[in-house]
PyMOL Python script that loads the backbone (N, CA, C, O; Angstrom):
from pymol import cmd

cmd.read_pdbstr("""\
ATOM      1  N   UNK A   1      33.844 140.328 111.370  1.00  0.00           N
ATOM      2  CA  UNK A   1      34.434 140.355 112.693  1.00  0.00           C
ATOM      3  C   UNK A   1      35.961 140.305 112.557  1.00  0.00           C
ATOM      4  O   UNK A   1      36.394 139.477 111.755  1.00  0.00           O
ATOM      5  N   UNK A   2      37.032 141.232 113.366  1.00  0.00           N
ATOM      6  CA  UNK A   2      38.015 141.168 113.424  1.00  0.00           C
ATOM      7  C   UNK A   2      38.717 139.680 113.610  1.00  0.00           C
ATOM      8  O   UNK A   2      39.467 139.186 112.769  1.00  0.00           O
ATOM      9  N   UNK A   3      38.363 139.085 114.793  1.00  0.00           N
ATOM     10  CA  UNK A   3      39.246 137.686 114.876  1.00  0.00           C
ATOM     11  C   UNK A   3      38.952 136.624 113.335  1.00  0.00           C
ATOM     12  O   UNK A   3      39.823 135.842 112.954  1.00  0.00           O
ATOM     13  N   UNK A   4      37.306 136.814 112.434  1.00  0.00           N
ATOM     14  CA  UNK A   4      37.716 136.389 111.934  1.00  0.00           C
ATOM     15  C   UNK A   4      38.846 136.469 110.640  1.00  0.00           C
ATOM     16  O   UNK A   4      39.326 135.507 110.041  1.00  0.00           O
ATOM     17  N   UNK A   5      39.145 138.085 110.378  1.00  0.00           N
ATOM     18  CA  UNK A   5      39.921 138.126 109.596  1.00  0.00           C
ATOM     19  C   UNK A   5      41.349 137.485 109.956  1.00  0.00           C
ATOM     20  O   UNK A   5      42.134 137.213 109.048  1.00  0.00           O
ATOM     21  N   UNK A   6      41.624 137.282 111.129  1.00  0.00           N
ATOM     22  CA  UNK A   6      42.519 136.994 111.757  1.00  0.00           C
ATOM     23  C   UNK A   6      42.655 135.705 111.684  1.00  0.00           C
ATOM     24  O   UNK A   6      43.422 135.189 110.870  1.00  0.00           O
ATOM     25  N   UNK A   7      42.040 135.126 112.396  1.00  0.00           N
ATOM     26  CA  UNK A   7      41.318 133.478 112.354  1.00  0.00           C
ATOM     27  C   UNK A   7      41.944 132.677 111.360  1.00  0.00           C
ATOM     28  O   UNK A   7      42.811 131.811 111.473  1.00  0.00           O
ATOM     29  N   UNK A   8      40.997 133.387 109.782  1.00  0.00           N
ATOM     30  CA  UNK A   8      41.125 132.165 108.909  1.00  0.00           C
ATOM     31  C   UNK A   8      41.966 131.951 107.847  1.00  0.00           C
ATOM     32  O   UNK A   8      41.916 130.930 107.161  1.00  0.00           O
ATOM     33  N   UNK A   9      43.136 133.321 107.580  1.00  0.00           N
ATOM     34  CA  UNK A   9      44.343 132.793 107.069  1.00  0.00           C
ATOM     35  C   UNK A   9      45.315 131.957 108.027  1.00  0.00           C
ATOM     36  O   UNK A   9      46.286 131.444 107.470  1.00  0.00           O
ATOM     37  N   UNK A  10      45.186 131.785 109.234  1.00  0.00           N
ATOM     38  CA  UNK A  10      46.198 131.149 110.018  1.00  0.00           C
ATOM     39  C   UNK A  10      45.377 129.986 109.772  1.00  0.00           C
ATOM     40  O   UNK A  10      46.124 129.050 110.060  1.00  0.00           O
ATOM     41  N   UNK A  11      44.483 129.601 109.475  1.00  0.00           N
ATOM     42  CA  UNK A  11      43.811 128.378 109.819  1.00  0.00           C
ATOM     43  C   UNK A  11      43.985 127.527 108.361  1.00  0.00           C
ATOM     44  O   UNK A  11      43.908 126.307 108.212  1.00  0.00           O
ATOM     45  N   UNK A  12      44.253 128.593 107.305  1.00  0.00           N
ATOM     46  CA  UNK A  12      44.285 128.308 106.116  1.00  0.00           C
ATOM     47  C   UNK A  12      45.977 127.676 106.062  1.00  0.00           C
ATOM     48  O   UNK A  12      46.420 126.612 105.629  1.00  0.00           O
ATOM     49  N   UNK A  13      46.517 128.634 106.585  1.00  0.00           N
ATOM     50  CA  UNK A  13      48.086 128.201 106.320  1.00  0.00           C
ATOM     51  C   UNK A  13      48.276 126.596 107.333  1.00  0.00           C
ATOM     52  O   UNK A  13      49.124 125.797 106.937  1.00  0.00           O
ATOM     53  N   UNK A  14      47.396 126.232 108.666  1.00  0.00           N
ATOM     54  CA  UNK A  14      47.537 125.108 108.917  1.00  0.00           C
ATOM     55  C   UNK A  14      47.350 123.710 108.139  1.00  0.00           C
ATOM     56  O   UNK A  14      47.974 122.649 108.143  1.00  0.00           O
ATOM     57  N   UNK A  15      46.303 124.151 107.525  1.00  0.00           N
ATOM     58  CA  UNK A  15      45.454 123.202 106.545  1.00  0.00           C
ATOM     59  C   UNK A  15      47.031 122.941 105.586  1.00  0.00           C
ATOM     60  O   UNK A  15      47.684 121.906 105.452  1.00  0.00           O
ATOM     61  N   UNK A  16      47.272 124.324 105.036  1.00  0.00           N
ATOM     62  CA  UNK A  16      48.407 123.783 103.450  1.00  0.00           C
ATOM     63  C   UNK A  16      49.454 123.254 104.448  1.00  0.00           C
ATOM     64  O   UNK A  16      49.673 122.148 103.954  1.00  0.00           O
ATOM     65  N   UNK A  17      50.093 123.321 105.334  1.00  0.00           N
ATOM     66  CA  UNK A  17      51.167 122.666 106.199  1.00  0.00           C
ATOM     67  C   UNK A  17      50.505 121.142 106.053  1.00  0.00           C
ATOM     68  O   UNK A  17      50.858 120.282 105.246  1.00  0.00           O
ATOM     69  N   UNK A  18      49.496 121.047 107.012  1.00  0.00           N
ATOM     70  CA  UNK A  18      49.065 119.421 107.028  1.00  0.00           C
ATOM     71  C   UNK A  18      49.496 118.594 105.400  1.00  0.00           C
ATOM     72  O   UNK A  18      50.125 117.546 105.249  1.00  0.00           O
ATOM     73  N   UNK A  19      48.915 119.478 104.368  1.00  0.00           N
ATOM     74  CA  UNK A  19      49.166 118.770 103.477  1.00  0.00           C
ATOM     75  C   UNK A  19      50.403 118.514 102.925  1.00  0.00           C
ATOM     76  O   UNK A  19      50.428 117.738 101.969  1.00  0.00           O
ATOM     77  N   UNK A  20      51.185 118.881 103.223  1.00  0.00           N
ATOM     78  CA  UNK A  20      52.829 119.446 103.151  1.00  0.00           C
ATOM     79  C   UNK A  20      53.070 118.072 103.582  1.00  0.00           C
ATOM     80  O   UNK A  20      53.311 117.058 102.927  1.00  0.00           O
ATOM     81  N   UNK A  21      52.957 118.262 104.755  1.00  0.00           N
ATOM     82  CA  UNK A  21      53.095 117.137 105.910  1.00  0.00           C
ATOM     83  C   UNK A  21      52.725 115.714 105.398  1.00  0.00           C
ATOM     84  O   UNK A  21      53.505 114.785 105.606  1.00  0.00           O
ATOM     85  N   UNK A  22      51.594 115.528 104.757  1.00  0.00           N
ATOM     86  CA  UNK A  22      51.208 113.952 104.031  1.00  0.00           C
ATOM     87  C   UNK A  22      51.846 113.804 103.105  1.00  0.00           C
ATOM     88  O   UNK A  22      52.160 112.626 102.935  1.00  0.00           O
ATOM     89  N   UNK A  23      52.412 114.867 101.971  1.00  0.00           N
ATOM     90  CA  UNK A  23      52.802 115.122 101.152  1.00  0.00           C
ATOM     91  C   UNK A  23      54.691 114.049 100.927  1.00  0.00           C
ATOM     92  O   UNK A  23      55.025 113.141 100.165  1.00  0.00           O
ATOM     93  N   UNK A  24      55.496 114.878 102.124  1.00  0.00           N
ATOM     94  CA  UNK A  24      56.447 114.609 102.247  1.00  0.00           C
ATOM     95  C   UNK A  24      56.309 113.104 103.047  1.00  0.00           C
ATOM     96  O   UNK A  24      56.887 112.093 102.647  1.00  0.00           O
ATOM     97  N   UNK A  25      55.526 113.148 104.122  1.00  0.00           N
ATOM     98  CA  UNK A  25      55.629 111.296 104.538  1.00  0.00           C
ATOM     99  C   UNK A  25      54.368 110.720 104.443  1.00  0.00           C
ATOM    100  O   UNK A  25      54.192 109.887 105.332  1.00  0.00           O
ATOM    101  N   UNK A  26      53.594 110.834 103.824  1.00  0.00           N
ATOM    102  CA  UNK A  26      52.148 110.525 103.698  1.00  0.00           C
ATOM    103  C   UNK A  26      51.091 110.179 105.198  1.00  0.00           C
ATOM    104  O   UNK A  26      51.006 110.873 106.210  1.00  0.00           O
ATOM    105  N   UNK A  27      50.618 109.311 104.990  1.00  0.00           N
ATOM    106  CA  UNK A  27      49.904 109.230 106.539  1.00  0.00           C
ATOM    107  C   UNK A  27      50.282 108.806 107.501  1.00  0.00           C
ATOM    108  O   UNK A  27      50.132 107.587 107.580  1.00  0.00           O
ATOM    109  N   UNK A  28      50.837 109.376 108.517  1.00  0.00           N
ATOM    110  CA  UNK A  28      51.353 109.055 109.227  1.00  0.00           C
ATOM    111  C   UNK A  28      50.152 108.549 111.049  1.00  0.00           C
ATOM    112  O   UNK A  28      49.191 109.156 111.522  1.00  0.00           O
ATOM    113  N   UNK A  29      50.791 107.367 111.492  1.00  0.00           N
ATOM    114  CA  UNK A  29      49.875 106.892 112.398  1.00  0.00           C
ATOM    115  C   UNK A  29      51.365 106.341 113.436  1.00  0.00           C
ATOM    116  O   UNK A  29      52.346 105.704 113.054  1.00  0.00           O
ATOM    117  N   UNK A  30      51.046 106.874 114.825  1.00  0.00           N
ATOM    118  CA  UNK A  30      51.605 106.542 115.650  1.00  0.00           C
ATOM    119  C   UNK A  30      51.290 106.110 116.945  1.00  0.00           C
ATOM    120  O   UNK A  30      50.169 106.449 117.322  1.00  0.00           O
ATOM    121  N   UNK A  31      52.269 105.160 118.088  1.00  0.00           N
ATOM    122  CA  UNK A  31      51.503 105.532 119.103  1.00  0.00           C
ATOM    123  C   UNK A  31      51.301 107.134 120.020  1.00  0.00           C
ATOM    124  O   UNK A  31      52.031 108.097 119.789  1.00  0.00           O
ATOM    125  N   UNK A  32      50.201 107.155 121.040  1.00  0.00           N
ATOM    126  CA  UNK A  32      50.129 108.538 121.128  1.00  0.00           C
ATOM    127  C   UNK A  32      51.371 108.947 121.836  1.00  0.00           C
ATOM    128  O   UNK A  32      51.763 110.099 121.654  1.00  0.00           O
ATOM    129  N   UNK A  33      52.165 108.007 122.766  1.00  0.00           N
ATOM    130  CA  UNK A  33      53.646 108.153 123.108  1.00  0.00           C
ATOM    131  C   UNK A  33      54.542 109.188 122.139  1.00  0.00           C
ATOM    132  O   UNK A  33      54.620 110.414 122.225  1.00  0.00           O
ATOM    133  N   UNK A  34      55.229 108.232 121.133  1.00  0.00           N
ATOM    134  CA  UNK A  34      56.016 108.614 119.879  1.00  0.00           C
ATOM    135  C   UNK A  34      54.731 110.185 119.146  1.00  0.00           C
ATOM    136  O   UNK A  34      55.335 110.741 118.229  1.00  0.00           O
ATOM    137  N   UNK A  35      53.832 110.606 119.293  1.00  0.00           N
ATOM    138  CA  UNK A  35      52.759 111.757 118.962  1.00  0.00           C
ATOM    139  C   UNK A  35      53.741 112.561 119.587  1.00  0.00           C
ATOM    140  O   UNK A  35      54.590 113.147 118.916  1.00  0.00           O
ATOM    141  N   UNK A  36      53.674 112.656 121.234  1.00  0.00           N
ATOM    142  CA  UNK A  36      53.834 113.553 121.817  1.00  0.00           C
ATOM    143  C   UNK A  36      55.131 113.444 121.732  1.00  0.00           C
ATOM    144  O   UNK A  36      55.423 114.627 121.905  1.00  0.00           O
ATOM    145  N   UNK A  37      56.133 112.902 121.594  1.00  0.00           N
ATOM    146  CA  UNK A  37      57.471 113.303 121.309  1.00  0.00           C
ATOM    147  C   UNK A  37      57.604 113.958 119.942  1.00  0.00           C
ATOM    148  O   UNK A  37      58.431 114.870 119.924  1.00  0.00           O
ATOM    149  N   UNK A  38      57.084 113.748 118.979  1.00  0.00           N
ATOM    150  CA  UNK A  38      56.951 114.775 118.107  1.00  0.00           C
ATOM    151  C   UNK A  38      56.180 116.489 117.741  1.00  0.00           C
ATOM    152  O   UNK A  38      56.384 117.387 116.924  1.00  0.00           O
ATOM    153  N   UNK A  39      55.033 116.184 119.129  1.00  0.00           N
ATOM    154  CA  UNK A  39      54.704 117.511 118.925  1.00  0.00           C
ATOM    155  C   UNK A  39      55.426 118.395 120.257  1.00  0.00           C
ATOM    156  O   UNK A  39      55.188 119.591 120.428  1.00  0.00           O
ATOM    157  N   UNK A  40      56.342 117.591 121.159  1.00  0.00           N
ATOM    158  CA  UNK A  40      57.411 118.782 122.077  1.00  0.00           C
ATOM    159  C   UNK A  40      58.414 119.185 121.516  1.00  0.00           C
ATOM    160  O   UNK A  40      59.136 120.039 122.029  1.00  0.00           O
ATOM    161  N   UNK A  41      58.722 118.477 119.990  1.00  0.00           N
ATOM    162  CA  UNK A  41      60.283 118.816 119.965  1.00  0.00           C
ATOM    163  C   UNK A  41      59.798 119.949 118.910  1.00  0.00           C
ATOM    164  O   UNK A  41      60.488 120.941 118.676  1.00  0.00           O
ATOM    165  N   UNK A  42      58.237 119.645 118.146  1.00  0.00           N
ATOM    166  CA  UNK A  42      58.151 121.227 117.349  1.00  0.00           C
ATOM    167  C   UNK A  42      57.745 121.905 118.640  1.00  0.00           C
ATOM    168  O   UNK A  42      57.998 123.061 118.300  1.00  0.00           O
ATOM    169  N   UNK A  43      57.400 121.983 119.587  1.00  0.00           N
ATOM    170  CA  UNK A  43      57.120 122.848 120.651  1.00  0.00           C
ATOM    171  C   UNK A  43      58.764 123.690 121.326  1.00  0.00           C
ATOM    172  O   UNK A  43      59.029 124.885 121.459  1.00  0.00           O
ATOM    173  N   UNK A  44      59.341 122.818 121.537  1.00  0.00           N
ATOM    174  CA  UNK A  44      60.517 123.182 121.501  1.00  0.00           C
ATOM    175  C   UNK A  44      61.203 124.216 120.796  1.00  0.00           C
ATOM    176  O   UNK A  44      61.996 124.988 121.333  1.00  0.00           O
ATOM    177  N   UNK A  45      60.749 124.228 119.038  1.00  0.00           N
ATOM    178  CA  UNK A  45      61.413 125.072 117.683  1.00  0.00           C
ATOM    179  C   UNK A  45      60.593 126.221 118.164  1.00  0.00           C
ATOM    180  O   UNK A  45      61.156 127.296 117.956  1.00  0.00           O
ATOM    181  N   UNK A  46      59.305 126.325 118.808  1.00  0.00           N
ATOM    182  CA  UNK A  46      58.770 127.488 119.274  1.00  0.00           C
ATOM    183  C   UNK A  46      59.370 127.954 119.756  1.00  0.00           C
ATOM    184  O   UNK A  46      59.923 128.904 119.201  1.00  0.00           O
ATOM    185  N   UNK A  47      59.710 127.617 121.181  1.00  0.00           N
ATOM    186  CA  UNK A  47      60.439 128.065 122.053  1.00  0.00           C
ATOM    187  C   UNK A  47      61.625 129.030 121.563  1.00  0.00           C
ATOM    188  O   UNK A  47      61.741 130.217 121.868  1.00  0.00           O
ATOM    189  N   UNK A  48      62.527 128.244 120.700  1.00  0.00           N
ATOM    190  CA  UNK A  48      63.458 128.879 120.157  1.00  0.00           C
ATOM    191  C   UNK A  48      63.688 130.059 119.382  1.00  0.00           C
ATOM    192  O   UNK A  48      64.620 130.861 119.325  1.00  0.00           O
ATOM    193  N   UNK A  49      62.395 129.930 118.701  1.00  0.00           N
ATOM    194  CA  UNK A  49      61.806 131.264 117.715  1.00  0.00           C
ATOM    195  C   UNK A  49      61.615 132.206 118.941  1.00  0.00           C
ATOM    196  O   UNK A  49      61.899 133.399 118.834  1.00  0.00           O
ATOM    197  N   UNK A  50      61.160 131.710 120.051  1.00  0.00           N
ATOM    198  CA  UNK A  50      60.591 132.782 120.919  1.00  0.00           C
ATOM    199  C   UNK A  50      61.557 133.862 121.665  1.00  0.00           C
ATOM    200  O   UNK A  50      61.352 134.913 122.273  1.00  0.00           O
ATOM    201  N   UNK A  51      62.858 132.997 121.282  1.00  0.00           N
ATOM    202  CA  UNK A  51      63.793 133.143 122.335  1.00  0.00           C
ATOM    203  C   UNK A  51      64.931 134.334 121.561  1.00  0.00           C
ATOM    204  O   UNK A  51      65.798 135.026 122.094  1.00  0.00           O
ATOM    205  N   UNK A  52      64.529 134.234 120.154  1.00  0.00           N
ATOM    206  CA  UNK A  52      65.598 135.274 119.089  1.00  0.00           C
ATOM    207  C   UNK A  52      65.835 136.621 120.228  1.00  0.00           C
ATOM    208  O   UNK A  52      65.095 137.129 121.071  1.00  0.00           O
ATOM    209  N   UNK A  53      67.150 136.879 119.814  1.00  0.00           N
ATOM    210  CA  UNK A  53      67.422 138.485 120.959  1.00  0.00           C
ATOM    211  C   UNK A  53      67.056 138.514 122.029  1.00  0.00           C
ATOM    212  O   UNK A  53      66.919 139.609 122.575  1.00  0.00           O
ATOM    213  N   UNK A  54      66.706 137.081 122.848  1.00  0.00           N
ATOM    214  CA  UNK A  54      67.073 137.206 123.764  1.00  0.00           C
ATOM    215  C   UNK A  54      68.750 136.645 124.643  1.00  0.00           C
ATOM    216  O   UNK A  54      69.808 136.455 124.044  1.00  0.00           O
ATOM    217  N   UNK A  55      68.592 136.533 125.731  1.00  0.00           N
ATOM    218  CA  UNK A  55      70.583 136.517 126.497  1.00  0.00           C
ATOM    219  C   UNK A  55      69.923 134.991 126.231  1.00  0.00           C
ATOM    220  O   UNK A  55      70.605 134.672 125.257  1.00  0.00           O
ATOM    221  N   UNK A  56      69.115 133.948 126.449  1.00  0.00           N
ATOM    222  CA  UNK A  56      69.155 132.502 126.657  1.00  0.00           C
ATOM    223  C   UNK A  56      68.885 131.909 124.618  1.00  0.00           C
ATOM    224  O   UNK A  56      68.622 130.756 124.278  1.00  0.00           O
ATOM    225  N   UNK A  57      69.012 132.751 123.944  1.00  0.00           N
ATOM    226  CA  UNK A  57      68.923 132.515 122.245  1.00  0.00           C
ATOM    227  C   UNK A  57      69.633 131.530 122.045  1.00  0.00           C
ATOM    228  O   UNK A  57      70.330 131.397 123.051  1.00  0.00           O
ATOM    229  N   UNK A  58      69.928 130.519 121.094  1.00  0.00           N
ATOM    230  CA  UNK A  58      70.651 129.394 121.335  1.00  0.00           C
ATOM    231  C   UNK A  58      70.503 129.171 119.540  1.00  0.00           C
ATOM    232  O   UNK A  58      69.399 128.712 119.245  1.00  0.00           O
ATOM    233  N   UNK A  59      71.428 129.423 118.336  1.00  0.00           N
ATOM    234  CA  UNK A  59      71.786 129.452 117.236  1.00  0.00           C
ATOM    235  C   UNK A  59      70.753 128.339 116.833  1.00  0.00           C
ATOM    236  O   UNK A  59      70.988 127.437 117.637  1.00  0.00           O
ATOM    237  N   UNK A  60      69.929 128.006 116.170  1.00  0.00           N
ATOM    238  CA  UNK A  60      69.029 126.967 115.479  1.00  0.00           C
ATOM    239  C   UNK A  60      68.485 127.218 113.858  1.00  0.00           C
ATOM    240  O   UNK A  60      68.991 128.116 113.185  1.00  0.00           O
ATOM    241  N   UNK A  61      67.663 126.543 113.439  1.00  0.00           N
ATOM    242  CA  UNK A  61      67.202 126.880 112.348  1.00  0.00           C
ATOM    243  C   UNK A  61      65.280 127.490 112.667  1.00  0.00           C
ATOM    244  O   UNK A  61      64.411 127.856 111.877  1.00  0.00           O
ATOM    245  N   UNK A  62      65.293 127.340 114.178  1.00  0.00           N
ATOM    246  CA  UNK A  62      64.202 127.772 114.301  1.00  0.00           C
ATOM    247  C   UNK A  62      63.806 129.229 114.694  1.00  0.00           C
ATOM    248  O   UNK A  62      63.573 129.702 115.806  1.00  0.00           O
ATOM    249  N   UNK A  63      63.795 129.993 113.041  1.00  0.00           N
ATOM    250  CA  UNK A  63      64.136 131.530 112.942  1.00  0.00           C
ATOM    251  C   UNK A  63      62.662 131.763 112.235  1.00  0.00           C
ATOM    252  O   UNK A  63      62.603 132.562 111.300  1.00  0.00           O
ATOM    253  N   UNK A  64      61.571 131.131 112.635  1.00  0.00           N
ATOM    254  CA  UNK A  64      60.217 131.871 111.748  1.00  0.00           C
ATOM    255  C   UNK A  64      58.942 132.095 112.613  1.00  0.00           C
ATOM    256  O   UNK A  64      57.904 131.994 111.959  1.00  0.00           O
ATOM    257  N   UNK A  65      58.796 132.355 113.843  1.00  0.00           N
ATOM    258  CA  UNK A  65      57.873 131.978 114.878  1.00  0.00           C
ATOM    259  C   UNK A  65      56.442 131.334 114.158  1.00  0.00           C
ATOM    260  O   UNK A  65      55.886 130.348 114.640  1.00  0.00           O
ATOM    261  N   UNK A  66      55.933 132.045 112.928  1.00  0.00           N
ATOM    262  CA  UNK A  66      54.848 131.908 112.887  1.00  0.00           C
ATOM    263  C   UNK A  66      55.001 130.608 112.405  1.00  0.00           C
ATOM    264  O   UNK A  66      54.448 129.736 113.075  1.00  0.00           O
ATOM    265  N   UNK A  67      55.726 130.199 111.233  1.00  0.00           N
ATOM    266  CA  UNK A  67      56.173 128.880 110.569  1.00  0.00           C
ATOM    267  C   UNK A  67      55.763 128.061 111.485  1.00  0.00           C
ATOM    268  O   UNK A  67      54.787 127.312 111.452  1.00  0.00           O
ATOM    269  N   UNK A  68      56.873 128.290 112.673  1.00  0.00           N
ATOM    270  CA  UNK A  68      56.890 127.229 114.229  1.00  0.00           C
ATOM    271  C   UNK A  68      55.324 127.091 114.409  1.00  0.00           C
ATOM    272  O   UNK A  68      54.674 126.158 113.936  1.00  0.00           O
ATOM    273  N   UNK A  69      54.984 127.765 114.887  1.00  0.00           N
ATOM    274  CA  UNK A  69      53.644 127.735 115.315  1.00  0.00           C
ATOM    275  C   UNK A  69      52.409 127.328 114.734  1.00  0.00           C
ATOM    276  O   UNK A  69      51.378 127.200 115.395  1.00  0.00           O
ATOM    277  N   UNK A  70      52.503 127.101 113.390  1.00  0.00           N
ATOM    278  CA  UNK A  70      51.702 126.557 112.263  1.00  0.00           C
ATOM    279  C   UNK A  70      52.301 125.353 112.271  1.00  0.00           C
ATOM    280  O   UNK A  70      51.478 124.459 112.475  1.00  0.00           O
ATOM    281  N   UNK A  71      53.276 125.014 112.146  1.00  0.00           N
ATOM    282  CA  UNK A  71      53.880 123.389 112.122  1.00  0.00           C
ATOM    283  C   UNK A  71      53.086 122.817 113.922  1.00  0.00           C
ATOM    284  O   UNK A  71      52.309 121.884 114.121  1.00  0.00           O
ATOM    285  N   UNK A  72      53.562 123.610 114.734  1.00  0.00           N
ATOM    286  CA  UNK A  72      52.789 122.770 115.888  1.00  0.00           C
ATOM    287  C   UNK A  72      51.203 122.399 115.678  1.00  0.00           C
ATOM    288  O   UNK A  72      50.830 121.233 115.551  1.00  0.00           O
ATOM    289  N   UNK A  73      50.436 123.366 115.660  1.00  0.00           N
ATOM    290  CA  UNK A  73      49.059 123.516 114.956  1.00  0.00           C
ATOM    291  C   UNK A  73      48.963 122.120 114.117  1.00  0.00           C
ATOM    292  O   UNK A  73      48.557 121.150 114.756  1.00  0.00           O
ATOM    293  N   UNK A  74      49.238 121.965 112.995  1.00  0.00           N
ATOM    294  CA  UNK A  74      49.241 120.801 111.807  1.00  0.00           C
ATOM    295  C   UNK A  74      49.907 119.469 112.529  1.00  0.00           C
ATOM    296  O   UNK A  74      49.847 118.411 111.902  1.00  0.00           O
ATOM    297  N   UNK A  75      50.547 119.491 113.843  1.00  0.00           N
ATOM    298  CA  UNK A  75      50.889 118.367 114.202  1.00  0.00           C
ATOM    299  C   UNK A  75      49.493 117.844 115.226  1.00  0.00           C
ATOM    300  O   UNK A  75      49.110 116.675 115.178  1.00  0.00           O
ATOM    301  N   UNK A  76      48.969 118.655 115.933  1.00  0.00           N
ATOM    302  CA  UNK A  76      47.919 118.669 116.704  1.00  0.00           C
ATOM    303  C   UNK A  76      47.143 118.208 115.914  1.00  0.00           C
ATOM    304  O   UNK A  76      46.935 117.023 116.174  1.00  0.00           O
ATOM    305  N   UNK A  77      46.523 118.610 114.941  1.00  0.00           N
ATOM    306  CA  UNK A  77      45.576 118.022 114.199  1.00  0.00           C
ATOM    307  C   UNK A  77      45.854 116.684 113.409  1.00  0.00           C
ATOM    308  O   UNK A  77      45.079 115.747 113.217  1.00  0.00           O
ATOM    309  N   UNK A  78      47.212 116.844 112.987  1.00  0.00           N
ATOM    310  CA  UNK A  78      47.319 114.982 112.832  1.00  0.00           C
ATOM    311  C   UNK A  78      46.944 113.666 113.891  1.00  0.00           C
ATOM    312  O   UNK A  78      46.486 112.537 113.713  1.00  0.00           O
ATOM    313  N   UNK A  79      47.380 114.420 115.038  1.00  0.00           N
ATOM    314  CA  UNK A  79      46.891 113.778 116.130  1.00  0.00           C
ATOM    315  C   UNK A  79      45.324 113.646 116.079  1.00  0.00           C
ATOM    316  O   UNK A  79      44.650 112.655 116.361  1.00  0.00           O
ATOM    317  N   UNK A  80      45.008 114.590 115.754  1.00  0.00           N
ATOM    318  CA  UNK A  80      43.324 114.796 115.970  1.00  0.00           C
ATOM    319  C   UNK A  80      42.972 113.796 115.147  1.00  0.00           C
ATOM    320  O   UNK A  80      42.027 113.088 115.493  1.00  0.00           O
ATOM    321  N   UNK A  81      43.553 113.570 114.079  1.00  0.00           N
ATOM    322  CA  UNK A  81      42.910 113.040 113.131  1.00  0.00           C
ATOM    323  C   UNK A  81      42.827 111.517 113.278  1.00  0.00           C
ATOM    324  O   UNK A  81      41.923 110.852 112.773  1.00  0.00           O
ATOM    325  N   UNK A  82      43.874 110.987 114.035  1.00  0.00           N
ATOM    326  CA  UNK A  82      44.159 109.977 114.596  1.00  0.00           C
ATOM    327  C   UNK A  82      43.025 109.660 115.032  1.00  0.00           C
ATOM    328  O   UNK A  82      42.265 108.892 114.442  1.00  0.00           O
ATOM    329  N   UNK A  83      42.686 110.446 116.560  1.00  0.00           N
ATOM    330  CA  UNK A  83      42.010 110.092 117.667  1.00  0.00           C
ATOM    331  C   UNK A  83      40.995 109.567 116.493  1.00  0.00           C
ATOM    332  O   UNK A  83      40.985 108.345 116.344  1.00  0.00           O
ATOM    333  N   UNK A  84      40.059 110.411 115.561  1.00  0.00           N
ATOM    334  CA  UNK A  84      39.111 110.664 115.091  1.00  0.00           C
ATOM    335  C   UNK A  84      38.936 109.055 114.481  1.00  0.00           C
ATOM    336  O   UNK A  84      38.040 108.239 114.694  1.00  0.00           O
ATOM    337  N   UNK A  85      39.851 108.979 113.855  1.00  0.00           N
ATOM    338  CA  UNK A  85      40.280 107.525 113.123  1.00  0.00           C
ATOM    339  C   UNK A  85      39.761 106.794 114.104  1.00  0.00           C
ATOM    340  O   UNK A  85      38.978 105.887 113.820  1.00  0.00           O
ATOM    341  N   UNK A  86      39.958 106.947 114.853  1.00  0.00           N
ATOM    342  CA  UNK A  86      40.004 105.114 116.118  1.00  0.00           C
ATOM    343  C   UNK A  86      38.888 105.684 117.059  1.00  0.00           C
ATOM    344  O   UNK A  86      38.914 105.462 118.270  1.00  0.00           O
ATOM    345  N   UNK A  87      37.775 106.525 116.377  1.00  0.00           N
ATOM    346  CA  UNK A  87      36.980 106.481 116.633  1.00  0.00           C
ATOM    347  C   UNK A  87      36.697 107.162 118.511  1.00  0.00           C
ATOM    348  O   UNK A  87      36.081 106.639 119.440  1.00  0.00           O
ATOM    349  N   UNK A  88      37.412 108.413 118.443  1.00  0.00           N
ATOM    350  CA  UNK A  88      38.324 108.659 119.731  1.00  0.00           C
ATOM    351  C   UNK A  88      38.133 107.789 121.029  1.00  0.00           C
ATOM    352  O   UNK A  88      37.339 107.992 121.948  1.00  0.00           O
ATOM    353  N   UNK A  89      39.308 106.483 120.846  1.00  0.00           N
ATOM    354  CA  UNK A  89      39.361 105.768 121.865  1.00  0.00           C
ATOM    355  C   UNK A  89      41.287 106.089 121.671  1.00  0.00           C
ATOM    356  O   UNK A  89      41.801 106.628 120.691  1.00  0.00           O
ATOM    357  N   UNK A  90      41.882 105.672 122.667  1.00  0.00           N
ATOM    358  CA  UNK A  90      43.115 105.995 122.960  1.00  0.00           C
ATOM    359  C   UNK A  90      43.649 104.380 123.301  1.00  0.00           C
ATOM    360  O   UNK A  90      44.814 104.174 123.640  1.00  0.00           O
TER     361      UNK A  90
END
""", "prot")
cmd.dss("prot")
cmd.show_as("cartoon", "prot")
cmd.util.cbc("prot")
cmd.orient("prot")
């Protein structure tokens, strides 16, 4: 099936990010507050990627959309992993 060729290298490149991610600060556990301030401001680097050539573009280092978008992905699932942890209670 087409989506899955599609599918499961992006899903693959989330996975090696996550580990990236433990890698450089290991496990990270927060409240879900301080979560979501970390997954708007990579939401944000989206934005910015999104925004290349356009009149509102604004000079950043966030020049890779897909990068962006795989880093948001791998932050979501840290979260997930959280919930999962605590047995999803909040």
């Amino acid at each position: 099936m087409e989506a899955d060729k599609l599918t499961r290298p992006v899903m693959d490149d989330v996975w090696l990010e996550r580990i990236r991610q433990n890698q450089l600060w290991g496990r990270q556990r927060h409240p879900m507050g301080d979560w979501l301030k970390i997954l708007i401001e990579e939401v944000g680097e989206v934005a910015q990627a999104m925004q290349i050539g356009d009149f509102s573009y604004k000079e950043s280092d966030a020049d890779d959309l897909y990068k962006e978008l795989v880093q948001v992905a791998a932050v979501a699932v840290a979260i997930a992993e959280q919930v999962v942890e605590r047995g999803k209670e909040l």
